[in-house]
C-alpha positions in Angstrom: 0.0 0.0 0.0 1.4 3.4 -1.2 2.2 5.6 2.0 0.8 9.7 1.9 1.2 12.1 3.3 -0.9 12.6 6.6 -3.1 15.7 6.6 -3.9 18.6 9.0 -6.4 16.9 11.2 -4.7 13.5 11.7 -1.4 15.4 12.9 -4.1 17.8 15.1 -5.0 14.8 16.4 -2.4 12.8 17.2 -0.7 16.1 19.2 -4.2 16.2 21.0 -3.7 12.5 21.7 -0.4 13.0 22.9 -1.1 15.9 25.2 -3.7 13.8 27.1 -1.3 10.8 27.8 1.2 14.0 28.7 -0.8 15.5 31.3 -1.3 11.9 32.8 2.4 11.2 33.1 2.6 15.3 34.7 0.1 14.7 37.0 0.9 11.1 38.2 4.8 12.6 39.0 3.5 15.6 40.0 1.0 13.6 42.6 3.9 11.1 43.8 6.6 13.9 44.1 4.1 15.6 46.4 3.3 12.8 48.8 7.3 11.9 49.4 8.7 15.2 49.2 5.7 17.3 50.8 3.9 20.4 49.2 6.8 22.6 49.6 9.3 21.0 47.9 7.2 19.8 45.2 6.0 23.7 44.3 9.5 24.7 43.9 10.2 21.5 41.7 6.7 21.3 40.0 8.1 22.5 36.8 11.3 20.3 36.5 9.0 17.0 37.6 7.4 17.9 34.6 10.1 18.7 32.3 10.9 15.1 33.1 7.7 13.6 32.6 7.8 14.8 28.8 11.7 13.5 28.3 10.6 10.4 29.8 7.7 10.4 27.3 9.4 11.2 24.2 12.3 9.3 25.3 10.3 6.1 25.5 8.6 6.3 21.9 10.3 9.3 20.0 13.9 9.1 20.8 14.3 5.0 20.7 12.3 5.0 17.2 8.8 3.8 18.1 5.7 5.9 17.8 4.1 7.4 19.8 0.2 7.1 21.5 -1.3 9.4 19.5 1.0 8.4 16.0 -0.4 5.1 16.8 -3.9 6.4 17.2 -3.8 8.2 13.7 -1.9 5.8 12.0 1.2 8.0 11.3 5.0 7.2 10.9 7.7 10.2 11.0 10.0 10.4 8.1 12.8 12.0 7.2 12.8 15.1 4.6 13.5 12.4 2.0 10.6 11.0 2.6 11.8 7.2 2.4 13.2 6.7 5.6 12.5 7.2 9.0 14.5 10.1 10.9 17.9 9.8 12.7 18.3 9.3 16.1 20.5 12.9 16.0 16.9 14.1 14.2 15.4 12.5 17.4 16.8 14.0 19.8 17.2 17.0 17.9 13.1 17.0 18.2 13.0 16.0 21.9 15.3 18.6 23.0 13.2 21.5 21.0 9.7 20.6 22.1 10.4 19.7 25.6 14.1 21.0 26.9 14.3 24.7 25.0 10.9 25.8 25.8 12.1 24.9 29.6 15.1 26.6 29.2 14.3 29.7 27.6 11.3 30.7 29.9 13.9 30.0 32.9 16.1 32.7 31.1 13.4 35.3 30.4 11.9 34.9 33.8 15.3 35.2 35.6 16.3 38.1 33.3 12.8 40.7 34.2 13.3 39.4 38.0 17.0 40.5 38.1 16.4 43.9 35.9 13.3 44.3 38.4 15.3 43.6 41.1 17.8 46.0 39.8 15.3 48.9 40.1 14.3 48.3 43.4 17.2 48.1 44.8 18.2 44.4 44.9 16.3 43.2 47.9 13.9 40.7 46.5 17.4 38.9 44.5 19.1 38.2 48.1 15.6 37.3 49.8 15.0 34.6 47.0 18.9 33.7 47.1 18.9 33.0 50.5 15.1 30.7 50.0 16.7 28.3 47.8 19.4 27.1 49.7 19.7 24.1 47.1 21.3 23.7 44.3 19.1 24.0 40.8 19.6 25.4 37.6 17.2 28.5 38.5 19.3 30.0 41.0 22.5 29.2 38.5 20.9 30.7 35.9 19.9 33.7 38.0 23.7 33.8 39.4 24.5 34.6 35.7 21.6 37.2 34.6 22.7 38.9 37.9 26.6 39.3 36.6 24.9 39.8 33.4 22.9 42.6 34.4 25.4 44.6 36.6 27.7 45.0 33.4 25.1 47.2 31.7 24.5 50.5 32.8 21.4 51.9 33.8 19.5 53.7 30.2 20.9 50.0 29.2 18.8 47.9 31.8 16.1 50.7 31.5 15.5 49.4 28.2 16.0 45.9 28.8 13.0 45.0 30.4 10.9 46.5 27.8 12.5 44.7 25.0 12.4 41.5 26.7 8.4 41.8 27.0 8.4 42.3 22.9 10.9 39.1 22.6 7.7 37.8 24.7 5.4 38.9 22.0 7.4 38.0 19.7 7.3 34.3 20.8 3.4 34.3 21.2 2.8 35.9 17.3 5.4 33.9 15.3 4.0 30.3 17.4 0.6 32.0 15.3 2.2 32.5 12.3 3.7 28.8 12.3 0.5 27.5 13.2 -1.1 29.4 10.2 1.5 28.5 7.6 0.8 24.5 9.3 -3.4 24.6 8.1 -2.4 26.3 4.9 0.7 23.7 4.2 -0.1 21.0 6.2 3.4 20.1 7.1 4.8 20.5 10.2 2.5 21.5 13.5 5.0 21.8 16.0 8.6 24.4 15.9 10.3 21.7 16.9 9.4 19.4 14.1 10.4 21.6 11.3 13.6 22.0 13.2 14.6 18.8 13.1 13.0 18.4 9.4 10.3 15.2 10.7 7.3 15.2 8.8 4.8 12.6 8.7 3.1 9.7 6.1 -0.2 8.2 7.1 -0.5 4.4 6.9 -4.0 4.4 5.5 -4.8 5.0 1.9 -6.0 8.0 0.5 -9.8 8.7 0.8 -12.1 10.9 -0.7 -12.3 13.4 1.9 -8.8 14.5 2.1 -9.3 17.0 -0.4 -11.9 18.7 1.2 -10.1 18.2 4.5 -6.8 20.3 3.4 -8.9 23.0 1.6 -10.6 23.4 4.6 -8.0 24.0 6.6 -6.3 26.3 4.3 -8.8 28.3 4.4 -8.7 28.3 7.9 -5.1 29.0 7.9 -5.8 32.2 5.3 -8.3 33.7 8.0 -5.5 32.8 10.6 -2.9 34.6 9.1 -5.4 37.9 8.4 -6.2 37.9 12.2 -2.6 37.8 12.7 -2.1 40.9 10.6 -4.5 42.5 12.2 -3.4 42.0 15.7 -0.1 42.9 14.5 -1.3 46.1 13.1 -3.3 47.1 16.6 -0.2 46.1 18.5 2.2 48.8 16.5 -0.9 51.5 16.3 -1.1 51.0 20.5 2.5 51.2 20.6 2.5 54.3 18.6 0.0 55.9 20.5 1.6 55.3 23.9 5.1 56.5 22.6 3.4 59.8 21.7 1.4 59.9 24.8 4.6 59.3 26.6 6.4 62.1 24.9 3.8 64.9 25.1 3.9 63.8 29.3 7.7 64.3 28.7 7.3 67.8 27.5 4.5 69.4 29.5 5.0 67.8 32.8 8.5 69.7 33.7 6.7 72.9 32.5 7.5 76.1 35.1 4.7 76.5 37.6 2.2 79.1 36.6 -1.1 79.7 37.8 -4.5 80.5 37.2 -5.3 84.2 37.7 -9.0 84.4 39.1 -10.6 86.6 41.7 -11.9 83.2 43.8 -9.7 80.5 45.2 -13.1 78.7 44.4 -13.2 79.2 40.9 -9.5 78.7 40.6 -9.6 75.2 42.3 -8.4 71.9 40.6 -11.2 69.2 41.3 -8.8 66.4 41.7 -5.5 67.8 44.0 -8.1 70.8 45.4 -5.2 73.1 45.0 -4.8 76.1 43.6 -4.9 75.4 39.7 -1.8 75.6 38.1 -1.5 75.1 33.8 -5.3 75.1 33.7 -6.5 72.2 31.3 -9.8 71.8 30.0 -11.9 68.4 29.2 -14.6 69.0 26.0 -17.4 68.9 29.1 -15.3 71.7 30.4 -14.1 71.1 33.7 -11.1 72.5 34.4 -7.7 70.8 36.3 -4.0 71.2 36.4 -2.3 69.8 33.5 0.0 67.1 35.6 -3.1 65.9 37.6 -5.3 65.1 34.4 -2.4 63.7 32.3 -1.4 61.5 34.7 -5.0 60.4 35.7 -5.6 59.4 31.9 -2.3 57.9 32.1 -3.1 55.4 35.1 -6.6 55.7 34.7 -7.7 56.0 30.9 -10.2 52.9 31.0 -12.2 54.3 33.3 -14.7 57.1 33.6 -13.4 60.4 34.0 -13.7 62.6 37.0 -17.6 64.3 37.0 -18.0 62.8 33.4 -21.0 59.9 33.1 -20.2 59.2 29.6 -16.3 57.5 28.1 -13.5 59.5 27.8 -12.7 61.6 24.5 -8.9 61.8 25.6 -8.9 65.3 24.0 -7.4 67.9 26.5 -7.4 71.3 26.4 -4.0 73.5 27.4 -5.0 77.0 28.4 -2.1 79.2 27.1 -2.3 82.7 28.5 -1.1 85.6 26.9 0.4 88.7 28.3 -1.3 91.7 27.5 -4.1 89.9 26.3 -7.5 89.1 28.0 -8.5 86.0 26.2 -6.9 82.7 26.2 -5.5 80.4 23.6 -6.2 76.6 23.2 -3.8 74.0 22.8 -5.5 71.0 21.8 -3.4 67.5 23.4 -4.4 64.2 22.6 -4.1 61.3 25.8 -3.8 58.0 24.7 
């Protein structure tokens, strides 16, 4: 019988399949570790019990050339990219190593990276309290040994704009796992990163039927909405990230501006309704309520889901600068967008 290649559902499947059987073997270890070692313990071991449950998994069927559950379930072989043999055991472990070892590894990293550049900003306390919790050996405290040495080479605009660009690399991550996922329904190759790393692919057993046609133009049109959602998201995501730069730069320039006050003839009509002071760079919402400029910014900076102060309707974010002129007995309008 002529083997073919396997579609999009039977390798959805089979992943599906093998995630149950993984969760089993997680929460078996996880429930044994517990009972020896004691709740404690097991908490600050939970996720290397079940980095070894998945080894253990894929060491078993993957890595000594058998398939696994959910292979078997689908009836689905790997192969190599020549498509006539099945994959080395370098591919192998190649594969085992990128889905269960590097996702481990590089979440360890990140993680111990924003805690030490946190740590950094306040001061270092919260790196020597956790230092001094695990008294044991483990590859996160050597890991946050290193980020600490790491960190205290760079200098401070440096680890300023560190932790910001490690929260993209986070992004980053999450959109281009969509992307492969979208280019898998319109494809039908490889499902999992670590597959098309190691170059495995997959030939079903079964013969061809009539609805595998239908099936893979299904899915690639599945994968053609996928990847317009993903543009889209990616398009909000820059727009919001626009917005915010600008916001942050018009709070740059008006927030060190020299104090200057209201002139009125009432302390009660001269009055900011959120610091009760004495109004000083008079700003204006379109309702027309009047506040100091640095009390409104930053209240739509910390506050700009919410309901404005006396408003019952959603904010505009349009502000309103009063500019006065000298000389002059009318004022000017500087109109400031708050995102």
């Amino acid at each position: 019988m002529p083997l073919a290649p396997a579609n999009q559902s039977q390798l959805i499947r089979s992943s599906q399949k093998d995630e149950y059987y993984q969760t089993f073997l997680r929460n078996n270890a996880n429930e044994a570790f517990q009972t020896l070692a004691g709740s404690k313990r097991w908490l600050d071991w939970r996720r290397e019990i079940e980095l070894l449950s998945d080894l253990a998994y894929y060491g078993l069927t993957t890595f000594t050339g058998y398939q696994t559950l959910g292979e078997e379930y689908v009836n689905i072989v790997q192969v190599d990219p020549t498509k006539s043999r099945i994959p080395s055991r370098t591919r192998r472990g190649l594969f085992v190593l990128c889905h269960s070892f590097f996702p481990y590894l590089l979440d360890k990293v990140l993680v111990c990276l924003e805690n030490e550049l946190g740590c950094e900003q306040d001061g270092g306390r919260g790196a020597r309290q956790r230092q001094a919790a695990s008294w044991l050996w483990s590859l996160e405290s050597w890991l946050r040994g290193r980020m600490r040495r790491a960190v205290a080479l760079l200098s401070e605009p440096q680890r300023r704009a560190c932790l910001p660009a490690v929260f993209v690399f986070h992004q980053g991550l999450t959109l281009l796992h969509r992307l492969h996922v979208a280019l898998f329904y319109i494809s039908g190759s490889f499902y999992h990163l670590s597959k098309r790393a190691a170059g495995i692919s997959y030939l079903r057993v079964m013969g061809l039927n009539g609805d595998d046609g239908t099936i893979r133009s299904s899915y690639r049109l599945l994968g053609a909405v996928s990847l317009l959602q993903l543009l889209i998201t990616v398009c909000l995501q820059l727009n919001n990230f626009r917005q915010k730069q600008r916001a942050r730069q018009e709070w740059k320039l008006y927030r060190n501006l020299s104090p200057q006050r209201t002139q009125s003839s009432g302390l009660r009509a001269a009055s900011c309704m959120l610091c009760l002071e004495e109004r000083r760079h008079a700003t204006s919402t379109p309702c027309g309520h009047l506040f100091c400029w640095e009390c409104i910014t930053e209240w739509c900076n910390t506050k700009v889901r919410l309901t404005p102060p006396y408003h019952t309707q959603p904010p505009s974010l349009k502000l309103y600068y009063m500019i006065s002129c000298s000389g002059i007995k009318k004022q000017q309008w500087l109109s400031v967008y708050i995102y």
